[in-house]
C-alpha positions, 0 to 999 in steps of 0.5 A: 500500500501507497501511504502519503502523508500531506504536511499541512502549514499554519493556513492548511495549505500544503507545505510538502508531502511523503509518499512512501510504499508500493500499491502492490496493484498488479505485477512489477512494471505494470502497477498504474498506482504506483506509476500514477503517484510517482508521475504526479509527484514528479511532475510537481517537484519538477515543475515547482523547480522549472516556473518558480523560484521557491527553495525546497528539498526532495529525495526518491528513493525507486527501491522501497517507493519514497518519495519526500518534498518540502518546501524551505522558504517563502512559497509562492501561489504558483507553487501552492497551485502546483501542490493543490494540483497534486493534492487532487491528483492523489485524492482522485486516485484513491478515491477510484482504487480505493483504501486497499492500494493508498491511503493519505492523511493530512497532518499540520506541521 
């Protein structure tokens, strides 16, 4: 199972999110949890790097399926759009599979 965690700031907005684990859906390569979540997560640190000038530190680790990423300084609205945007991306894909391959939870930090 998929577990990420949402690491909301004092506004309840996104401030960085942990991902961590396996969907275990169907086979090794052809997992399309496992290749959604890391596709949107991905994309998100990639763009928050490529448009905006908001500091932050992220790690993948492909092996046990950790994924971390934080903002460290000031985020922009362009960056909190982005996060929004994952935020619903993963909602949406627990919502169609279900709790059996990821779960997520919001925690204030």
């Amino acid at each position: 199972m998929i577990q990420v965690r949402i690491c909301l700031d004092a506004a309840k907005s996104a401030a960085g999110i942990e991902i961590e684990g396996h969907a275990g859906y169907d086979e090794y390569g052809k997992d399309i949890i496992c290749a959604a979540v890391s596709s949107l997560a991905l994309n998100m640190a990639n763009s928050v790097e490529a448009f905006t000038d908001d500091p932050f530190e992220a790690d993948v680790d492909e092996e046990s399926g950790r994924f971390t990423f934080r903002f460290t300084g000031p985020v922009s609205r362009e960056s909190k759009l982005l996060m929004d945007s994952l935020v619903l991306g993963l909602t949406n894909t627990a919502q169609a599979y279900g709790q059996k391959y990821i779960r997520i939870r919001f925690e204030e930090v």
